[in-house]
C-alpha positions in Angstrom: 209.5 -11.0 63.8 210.5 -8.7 61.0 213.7 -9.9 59.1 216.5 -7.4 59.7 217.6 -7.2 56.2 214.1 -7.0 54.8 213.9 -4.2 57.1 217.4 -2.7 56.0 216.4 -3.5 51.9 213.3 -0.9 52.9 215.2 1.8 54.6 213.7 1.0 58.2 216.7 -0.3 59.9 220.1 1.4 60.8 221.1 4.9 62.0 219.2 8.1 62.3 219.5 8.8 58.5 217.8 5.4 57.9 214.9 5.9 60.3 211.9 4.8 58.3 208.5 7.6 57.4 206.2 8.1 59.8 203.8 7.1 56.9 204.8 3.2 57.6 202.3 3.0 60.2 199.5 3.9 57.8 196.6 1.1 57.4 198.5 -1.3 60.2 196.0 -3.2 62.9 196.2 -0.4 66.1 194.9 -2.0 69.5 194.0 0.2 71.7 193.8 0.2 75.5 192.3 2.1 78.2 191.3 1.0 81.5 189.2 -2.2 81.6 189.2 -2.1 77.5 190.2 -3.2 75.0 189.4 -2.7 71.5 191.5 -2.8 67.9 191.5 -0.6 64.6 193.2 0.8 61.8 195.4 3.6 61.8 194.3 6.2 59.0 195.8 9.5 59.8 199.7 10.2 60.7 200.4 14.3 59.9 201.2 17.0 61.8 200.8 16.1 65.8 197.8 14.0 65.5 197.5 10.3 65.0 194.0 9.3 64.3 193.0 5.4 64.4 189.3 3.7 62.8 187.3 2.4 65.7 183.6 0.8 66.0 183.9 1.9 69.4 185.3 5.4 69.4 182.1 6.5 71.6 183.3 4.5 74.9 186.5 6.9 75.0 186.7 10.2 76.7 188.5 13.3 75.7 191.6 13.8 78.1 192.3 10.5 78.8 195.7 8.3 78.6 195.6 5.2 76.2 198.1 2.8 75.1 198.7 2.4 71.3 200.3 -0.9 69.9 200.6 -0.6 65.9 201.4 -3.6 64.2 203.4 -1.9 61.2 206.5 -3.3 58.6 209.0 -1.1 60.9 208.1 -3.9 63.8 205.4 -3.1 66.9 205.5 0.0 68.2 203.7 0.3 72.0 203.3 3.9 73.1 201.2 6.0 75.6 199.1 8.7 74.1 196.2 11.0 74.9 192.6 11.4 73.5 192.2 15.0 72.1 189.0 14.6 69.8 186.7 11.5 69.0 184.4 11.7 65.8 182.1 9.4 63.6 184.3 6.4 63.3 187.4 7.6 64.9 189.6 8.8 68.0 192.4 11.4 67.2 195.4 11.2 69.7 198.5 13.1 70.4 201.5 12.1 68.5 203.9 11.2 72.0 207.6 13.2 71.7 208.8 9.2 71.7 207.9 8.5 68.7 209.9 11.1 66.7 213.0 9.5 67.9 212.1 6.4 65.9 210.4 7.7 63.1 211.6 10.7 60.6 210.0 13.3 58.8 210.4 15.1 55.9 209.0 18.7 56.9 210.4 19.9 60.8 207.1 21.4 61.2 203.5 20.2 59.8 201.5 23.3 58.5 198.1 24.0 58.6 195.5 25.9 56.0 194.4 29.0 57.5 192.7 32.1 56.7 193.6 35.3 58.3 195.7 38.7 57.4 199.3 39.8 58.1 200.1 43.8 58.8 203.6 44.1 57.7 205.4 47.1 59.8 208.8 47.4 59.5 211.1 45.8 57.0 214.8 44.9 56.2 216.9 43.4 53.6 218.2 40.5 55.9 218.1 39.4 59.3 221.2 41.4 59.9 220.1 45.2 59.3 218.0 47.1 61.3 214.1 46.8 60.5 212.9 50.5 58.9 209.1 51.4 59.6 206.9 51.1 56.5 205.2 54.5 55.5 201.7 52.5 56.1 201.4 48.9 57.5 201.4 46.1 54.0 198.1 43.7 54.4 199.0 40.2 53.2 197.1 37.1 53.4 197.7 34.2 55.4 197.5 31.0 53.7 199.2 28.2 55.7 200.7 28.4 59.0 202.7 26.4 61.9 205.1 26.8 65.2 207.9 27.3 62.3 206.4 29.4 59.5 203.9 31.1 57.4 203.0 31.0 53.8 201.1 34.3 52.7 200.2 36.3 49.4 200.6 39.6 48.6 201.1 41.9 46.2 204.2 41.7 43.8 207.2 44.3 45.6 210.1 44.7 45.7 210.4 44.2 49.5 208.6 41.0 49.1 212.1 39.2 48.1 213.8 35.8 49.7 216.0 36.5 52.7 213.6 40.1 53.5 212.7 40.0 56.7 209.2 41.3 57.7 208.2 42.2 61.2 204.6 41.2 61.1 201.4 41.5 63.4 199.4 38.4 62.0 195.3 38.1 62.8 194.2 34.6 62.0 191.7 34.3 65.3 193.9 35.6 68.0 196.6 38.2 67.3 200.6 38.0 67.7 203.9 40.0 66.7 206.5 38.0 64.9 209.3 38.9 62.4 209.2 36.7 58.9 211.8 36.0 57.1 211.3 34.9 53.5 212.7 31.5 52.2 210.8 31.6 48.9 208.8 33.7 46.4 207.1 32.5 43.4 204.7 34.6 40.9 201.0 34.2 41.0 198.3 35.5 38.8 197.5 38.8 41.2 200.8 39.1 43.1 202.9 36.8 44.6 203.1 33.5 47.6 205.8 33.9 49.8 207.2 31.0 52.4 208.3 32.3 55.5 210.5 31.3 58.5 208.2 32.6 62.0 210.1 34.2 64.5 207.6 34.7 67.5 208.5 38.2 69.0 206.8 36.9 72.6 207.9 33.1 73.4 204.8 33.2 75.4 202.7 33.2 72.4 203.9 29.6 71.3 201.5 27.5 73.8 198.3 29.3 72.3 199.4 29.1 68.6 200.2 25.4 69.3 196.7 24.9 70.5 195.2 26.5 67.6 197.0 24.0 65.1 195.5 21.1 66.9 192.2 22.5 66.2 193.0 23.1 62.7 194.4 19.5 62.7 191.0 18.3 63.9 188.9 20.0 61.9 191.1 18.7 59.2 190.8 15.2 59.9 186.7 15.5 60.9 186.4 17.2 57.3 188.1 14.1 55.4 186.3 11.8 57.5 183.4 13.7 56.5 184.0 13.7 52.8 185.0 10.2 53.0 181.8 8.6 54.4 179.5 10.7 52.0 181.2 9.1 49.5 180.5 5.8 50.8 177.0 6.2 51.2 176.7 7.9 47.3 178.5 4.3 46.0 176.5 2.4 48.5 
């Protein structure tokens, strides 16, 4: 059993404000159980809504399905259900359970995601409070990052393009939705400028399908790095 104090000396005892990282479950032994099996592994991936765990066996599970983690980490053992959404060479990728956000912290509210894809910019207004006025012609911007909470972009450098604007936006990155953006930060690049937004989705509707299309980013992600990872075994091998 894990020493209290040790625990406390670490930050991962106390109150919420001393809930320890996510990231303490990195590298720890992960067993993990489905029906009439048994098998254990490492856990190597802990971002966004995805854990993903190092198996031998990661052939023998099926996508869909309910396991039962156990993770023996520094923060003590943490037993949760979860579900299989992708399997890969070496690995299982599983859902991150709402549970385990009441024990763990972290630092961003919501994890974003790389993604390519453009941003027609239709009305604008100073702030949140004042009525959006309709642009002359629609402003293309790129999308860069995204998640269920925001979206970075570029763009050219304007004056409208300044923190606390707000941008009512019809973004294309696959699948299309309305949403107003409001901007948090700007900073200068060489041919314009990045800005970070807070998402407003204009239909509520719209959140189940642009929560689905993170996951897939999320896996592609991880199978990418997995990817990259073993090539570069096999060169030093």
């Amino acid at each position: 059993m894990v020493q209290e104090g040790a625990l406390r000396k670490k930050g991962l005892a106390g109150g919420d404000r001393d809930l320890p990282p996510l990231k303490v479950l990195l590298h720890c032994r992960t067993v993990v159980e489905r029906k009439n099996f048994v098998t254990t592994g490492i856990m190597t991936q802990v971002e966004g809504e995805l854990l993903e765990i190092e198996l031998h066996e990661y052939q023998l599970f099926e996508l869909g399905e309910t396991v039962k983690l156990t993770v023996y980490s520094p923060a003590g053992i943490q037993s949760f259900q979860s579900i299989v959404l992708a399997k890969y060479e070496g690995a299982i990728a599983t859902i991150q359970p709402p549970a385990l956000h009441q024990k763990f912290q972290e630092k961003r509210e919501h994890y974003r995601v790389e993604a390519s894809g453009t941003g027609l910019i239709t009305h604008v207004s100073a702030d949140k409070d004042e009525q959006p006025r309709l642009l002359p012609r629609p402003l293309e911007v790129q999308i860069k990052d995204i998640s269920v909470g925001g979206i970075g972009f570029a763009g050219p450098d304007l004056p409208e393009f300044k923190p606390g604007s707000l941008l009512r936006t019809v973004v294309n990155v696959g699948f299309s939705f309305a949403c107003d953006l409001e901007i948090m930060r700007r900073e200068r690049t060489e041919d314009g400028v990045f800005c970070g937004t807070r998402l407003t989705l204009l239909d509520p509707d719209m959140t189940r399908q642009l929560r689905a299309f993170l996951l897939r980013q999320q896996v592609q992600a991880l199978v990418r790095h997995r990817n990259e990872a073993n090539a570069q075994k096999k060169f030093k091998g």
